[in-house]
N, CA, C and O atoms as CSV, one atom per row, in Angstrom:
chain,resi,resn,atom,element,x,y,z
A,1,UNK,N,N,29.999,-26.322,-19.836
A,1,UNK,CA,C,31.431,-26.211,-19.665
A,1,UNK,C,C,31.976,-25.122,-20.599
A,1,UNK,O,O,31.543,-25.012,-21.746
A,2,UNK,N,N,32.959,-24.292,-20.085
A,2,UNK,CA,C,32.963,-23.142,-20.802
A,2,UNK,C,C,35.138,-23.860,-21.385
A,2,UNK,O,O,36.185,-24.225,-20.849
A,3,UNK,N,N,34.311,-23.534,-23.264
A,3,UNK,CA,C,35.763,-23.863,-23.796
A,3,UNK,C,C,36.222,-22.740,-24.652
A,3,UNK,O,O,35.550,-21.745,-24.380
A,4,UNK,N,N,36.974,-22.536,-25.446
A,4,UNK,CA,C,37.349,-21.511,-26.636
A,4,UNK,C,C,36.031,-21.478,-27.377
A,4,UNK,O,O,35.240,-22.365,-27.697
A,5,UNK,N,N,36.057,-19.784,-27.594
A,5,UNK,CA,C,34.690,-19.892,-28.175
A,5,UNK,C,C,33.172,-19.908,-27.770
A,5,UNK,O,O,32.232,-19.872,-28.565
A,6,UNK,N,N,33.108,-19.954,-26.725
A,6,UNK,CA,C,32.171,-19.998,-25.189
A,6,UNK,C,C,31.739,-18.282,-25.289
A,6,UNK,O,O,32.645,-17.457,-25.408
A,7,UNK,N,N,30.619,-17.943,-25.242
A,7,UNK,CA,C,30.140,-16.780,-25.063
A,7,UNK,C,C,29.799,-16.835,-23.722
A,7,UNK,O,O,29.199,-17.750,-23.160
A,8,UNK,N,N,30.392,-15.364,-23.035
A,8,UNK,CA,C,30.555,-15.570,-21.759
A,8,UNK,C,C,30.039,-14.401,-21.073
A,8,UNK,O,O,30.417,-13.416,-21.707
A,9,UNK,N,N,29.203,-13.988,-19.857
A,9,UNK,CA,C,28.984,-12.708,-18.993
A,9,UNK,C,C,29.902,-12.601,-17.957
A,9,UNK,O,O,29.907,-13.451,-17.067
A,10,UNK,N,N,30.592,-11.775,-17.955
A,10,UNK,CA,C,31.861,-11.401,-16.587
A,10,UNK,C,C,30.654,-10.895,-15.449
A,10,UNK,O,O,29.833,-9.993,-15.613
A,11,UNK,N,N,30.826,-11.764,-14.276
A,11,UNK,CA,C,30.065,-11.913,-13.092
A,11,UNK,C,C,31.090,-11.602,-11.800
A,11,UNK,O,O,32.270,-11.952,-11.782
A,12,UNK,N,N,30.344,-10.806,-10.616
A,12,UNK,CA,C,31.587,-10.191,-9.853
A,12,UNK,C,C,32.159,-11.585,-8.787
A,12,UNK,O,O,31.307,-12.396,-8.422
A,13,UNK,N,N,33.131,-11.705,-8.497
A,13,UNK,CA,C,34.266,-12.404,-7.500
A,13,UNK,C,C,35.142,-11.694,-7.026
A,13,UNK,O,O,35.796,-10.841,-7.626
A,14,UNK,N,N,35.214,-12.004,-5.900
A,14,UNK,CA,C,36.514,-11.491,-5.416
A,14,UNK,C,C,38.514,-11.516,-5.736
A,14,UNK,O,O,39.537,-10.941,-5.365
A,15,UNK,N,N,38.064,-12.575,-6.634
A,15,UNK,CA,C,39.479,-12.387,-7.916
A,15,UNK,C,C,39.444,-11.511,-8.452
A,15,UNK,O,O,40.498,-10.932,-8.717
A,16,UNK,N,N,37.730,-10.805,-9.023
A,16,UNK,CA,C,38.124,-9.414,-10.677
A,16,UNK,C,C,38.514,-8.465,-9.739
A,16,UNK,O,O,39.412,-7.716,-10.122
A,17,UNK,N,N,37.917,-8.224,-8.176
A,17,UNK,CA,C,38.063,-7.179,-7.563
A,17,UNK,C,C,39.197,-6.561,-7.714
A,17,UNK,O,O,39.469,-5.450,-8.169
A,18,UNK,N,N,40.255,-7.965,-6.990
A,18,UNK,CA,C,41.706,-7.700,-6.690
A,18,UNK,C,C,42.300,-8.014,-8.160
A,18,UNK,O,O,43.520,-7.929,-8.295
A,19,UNK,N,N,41.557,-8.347,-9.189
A,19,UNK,CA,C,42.896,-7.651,-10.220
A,19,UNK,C,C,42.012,-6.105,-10.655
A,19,UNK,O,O,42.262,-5.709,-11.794
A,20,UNK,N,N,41.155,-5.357,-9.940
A,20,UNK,CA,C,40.510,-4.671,-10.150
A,20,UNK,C,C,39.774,-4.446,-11.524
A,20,UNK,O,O,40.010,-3.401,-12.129
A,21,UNK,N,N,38.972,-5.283,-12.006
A,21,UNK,CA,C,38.595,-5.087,-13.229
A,21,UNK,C,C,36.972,-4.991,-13.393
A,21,UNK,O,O,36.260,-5.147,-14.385
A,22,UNK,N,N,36.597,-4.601,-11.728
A,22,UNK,CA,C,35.176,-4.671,-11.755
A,22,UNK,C,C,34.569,-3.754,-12.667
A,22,UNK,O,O,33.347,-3.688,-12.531
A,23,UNK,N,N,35.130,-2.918,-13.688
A,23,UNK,CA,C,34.849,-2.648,-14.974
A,23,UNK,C,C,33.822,-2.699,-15.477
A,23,UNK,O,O,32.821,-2.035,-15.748
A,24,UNK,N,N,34.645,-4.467,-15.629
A,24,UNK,CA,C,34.325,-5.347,-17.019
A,24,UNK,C,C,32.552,-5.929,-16.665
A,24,UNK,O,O,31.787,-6.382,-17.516
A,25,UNK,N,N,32.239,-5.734,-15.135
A,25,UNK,CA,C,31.092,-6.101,-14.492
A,25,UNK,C,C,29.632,-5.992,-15.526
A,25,UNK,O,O,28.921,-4.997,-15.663
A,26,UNK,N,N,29.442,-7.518,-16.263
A,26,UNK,CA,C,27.817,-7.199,-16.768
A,26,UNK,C,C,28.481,-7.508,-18.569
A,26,UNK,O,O,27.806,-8.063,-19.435
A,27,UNK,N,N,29.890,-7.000,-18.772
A,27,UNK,CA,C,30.299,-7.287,-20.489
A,27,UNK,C,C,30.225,-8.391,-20.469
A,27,UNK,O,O,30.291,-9.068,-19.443
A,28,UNK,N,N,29.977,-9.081,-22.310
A,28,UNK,CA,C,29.693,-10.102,-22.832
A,28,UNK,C,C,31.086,-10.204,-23.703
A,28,UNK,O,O,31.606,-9.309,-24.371
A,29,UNK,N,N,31.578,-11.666,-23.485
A,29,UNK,CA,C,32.920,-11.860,-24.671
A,29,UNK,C,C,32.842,-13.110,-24.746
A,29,UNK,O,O,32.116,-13.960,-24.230
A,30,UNK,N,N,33.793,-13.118,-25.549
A,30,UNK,CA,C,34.402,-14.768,-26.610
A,30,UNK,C,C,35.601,-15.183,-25.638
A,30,UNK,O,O,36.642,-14.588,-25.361
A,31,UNK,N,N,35.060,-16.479,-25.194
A,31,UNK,CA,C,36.943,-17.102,-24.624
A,31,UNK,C,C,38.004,-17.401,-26.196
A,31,UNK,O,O,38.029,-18.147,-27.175
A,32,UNK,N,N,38.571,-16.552,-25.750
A,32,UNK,CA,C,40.029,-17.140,-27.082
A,32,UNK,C,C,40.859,-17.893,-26.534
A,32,UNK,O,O,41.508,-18.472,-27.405
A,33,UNK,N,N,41.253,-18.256,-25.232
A,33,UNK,CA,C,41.727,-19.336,-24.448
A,33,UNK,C,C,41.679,-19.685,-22.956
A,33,UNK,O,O,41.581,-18.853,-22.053
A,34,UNK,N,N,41.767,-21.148,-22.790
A,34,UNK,CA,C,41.425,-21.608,-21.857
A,34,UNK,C,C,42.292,-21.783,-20.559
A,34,UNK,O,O,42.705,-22.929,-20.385
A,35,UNK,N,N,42.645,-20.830,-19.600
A,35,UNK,CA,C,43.689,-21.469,-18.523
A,35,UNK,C,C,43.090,-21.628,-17.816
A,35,UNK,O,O,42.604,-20.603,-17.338
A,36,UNK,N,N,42.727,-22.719,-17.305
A,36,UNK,CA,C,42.112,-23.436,-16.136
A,36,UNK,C,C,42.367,-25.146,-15.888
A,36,UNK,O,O,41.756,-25.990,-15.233
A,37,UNK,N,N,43.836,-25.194,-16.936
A,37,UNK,CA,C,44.336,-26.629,-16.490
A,37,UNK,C,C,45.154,-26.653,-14.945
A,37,UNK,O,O,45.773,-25.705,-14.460
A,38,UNK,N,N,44.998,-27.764,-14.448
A,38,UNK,CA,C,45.298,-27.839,-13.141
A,38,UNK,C,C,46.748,-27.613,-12.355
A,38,UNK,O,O,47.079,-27.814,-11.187
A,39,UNK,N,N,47.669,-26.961,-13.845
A,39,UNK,CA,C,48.853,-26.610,-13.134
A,39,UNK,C,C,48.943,-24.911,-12.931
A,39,UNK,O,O,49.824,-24.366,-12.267
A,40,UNK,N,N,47.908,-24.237,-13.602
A,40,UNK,CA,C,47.497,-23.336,-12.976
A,40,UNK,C,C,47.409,-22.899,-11.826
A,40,UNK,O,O,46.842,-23.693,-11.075
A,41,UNK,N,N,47.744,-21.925,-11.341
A,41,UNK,CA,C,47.513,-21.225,-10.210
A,41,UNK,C,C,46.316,-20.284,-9.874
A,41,UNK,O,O,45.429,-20.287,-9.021
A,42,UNK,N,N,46.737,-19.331,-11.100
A,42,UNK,CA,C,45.631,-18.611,-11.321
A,42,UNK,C,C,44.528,-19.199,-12.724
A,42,UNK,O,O,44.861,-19.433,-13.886
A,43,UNK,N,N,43.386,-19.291,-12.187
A,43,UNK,CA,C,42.934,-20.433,-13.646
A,43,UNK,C,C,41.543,-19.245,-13.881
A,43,UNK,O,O,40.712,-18.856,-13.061
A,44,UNK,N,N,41.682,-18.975,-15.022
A,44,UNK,CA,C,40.259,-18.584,-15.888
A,44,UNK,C,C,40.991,-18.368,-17.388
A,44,UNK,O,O,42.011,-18.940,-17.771
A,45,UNK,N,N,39.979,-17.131,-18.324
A,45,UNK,CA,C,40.123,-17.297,-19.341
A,45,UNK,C,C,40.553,-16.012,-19.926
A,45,UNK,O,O,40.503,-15.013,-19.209
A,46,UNK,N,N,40.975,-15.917,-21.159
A,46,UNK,CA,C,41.818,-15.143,-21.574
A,46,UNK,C,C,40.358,-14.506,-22.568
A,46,UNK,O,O,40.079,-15.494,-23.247
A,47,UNK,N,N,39.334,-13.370,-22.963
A,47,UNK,CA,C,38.381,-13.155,-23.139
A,47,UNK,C,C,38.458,-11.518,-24.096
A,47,UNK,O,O,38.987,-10.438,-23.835
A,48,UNK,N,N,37.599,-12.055,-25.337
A,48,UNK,CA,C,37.724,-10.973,-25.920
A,48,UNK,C,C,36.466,-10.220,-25.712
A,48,UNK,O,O,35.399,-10.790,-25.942
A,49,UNK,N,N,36.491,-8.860,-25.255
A,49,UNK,CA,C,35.466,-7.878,-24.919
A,49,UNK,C,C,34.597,-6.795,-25.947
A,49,UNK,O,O,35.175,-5.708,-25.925
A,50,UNK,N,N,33.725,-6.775,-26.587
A,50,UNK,CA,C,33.283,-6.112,-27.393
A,50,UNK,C,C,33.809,-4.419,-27.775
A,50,UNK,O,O,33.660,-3.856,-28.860
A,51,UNK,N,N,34.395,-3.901,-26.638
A,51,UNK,CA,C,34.209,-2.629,-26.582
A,51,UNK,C,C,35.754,-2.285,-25.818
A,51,UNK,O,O,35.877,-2.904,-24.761
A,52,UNK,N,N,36.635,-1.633,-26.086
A,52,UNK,CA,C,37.734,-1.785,-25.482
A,52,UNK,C,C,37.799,-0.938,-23.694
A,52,UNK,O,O,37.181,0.118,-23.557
A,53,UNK,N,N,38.395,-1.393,-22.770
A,53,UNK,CA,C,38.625,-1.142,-21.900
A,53,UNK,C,C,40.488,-0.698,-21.629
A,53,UNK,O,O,41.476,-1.388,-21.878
A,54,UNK,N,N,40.420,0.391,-21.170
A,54,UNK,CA,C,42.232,0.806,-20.835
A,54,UNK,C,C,42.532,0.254,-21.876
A,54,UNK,O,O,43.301,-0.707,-21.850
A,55,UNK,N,N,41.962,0.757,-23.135
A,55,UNK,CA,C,42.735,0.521,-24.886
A,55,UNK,C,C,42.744,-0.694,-24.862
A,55,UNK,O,O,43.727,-0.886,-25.577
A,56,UNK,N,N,42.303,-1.935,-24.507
A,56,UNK,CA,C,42.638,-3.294,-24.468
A,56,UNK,C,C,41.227,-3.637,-24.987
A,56,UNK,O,O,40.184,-3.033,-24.737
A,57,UNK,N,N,41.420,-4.844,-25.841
A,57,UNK,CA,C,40.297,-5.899,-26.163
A,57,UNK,C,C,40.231,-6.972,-25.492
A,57,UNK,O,O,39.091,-7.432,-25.426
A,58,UNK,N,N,41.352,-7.782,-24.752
A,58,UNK,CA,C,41.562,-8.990,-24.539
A,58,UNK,C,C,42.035,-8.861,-22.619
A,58,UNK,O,O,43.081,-8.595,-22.026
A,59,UNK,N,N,40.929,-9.137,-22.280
A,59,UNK,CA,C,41.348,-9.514,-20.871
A,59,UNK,C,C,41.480,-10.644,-20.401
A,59,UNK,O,O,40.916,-11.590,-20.951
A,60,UNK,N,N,42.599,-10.903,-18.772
A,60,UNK,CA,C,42.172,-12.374,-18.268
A,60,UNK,C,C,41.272,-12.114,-17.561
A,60,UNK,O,O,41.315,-11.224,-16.712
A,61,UNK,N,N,40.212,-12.908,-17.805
A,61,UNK,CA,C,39.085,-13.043,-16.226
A,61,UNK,C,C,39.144,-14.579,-15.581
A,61,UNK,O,O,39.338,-15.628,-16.195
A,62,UNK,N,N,38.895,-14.373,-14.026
A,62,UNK,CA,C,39.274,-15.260,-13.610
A,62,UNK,C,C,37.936,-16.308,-13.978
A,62,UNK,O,O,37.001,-15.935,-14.686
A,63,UNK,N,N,38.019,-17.559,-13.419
A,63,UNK,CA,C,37.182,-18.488,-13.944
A,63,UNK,C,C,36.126,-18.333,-12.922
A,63,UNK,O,O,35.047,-18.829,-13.243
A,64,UNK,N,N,36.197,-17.648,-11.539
A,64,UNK,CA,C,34.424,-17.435,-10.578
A,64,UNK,C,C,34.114,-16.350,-11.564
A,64,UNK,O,O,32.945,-16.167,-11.221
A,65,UNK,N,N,34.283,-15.605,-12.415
A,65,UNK,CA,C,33.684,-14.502,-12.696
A,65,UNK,C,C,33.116,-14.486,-14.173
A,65,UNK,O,O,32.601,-13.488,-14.676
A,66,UNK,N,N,33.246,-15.532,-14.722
A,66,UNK,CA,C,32.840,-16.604,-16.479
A,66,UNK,C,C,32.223,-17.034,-15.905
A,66,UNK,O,O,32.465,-17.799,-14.971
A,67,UNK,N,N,30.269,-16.307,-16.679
A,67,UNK,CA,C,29.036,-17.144,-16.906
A,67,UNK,C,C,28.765,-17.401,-17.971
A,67,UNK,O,O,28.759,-16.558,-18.868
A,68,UNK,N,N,28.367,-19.082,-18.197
A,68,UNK,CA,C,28.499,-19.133,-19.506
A,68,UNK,C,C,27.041,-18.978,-19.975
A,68,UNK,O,O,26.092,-19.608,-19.511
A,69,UNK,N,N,26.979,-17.957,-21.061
A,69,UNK,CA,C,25.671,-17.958,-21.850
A,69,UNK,C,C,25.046,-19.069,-22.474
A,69,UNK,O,O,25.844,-19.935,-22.834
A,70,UNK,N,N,23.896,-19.286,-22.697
A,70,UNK,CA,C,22.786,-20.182,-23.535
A,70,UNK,C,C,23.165,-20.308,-24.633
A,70,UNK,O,O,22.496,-20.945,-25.448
């Protein structure tokens, strides 16, 4: 179960597509928070990325596209 703190591989879905972030396809990050409570709409995690992307450290990825590492 992936919580705060969860080391994670961004895996492709058709959510990263359409927020276009197939990018991030194959990076490893830290969940710093969890939206995937059920009043969510859009539910995954808020994920810090080793290496910055479009000047950013902190992306949302959706929750099909969080694999959680060993």
């Amino acid at each position: 179960m992936i919580t705060e703190g969860s080391k994670i591989t961004i895996i492709p879905s058709p959510e990263l597509t359409e927020l276009r972030l197939d990018a991030l396809l194959g990076e490893q990050g830290i969940v710093l928070e969890d939206l995937t409570d059920k009043s969510r709409k859009a539910k995954g995690y808020m994920v810090l990325i080793p290496e910055t992307y479009k000047d950013e450290f902190v992306w949302f990825i959706p929750k099909a596209s969080a694999y959680e590492q060993d």
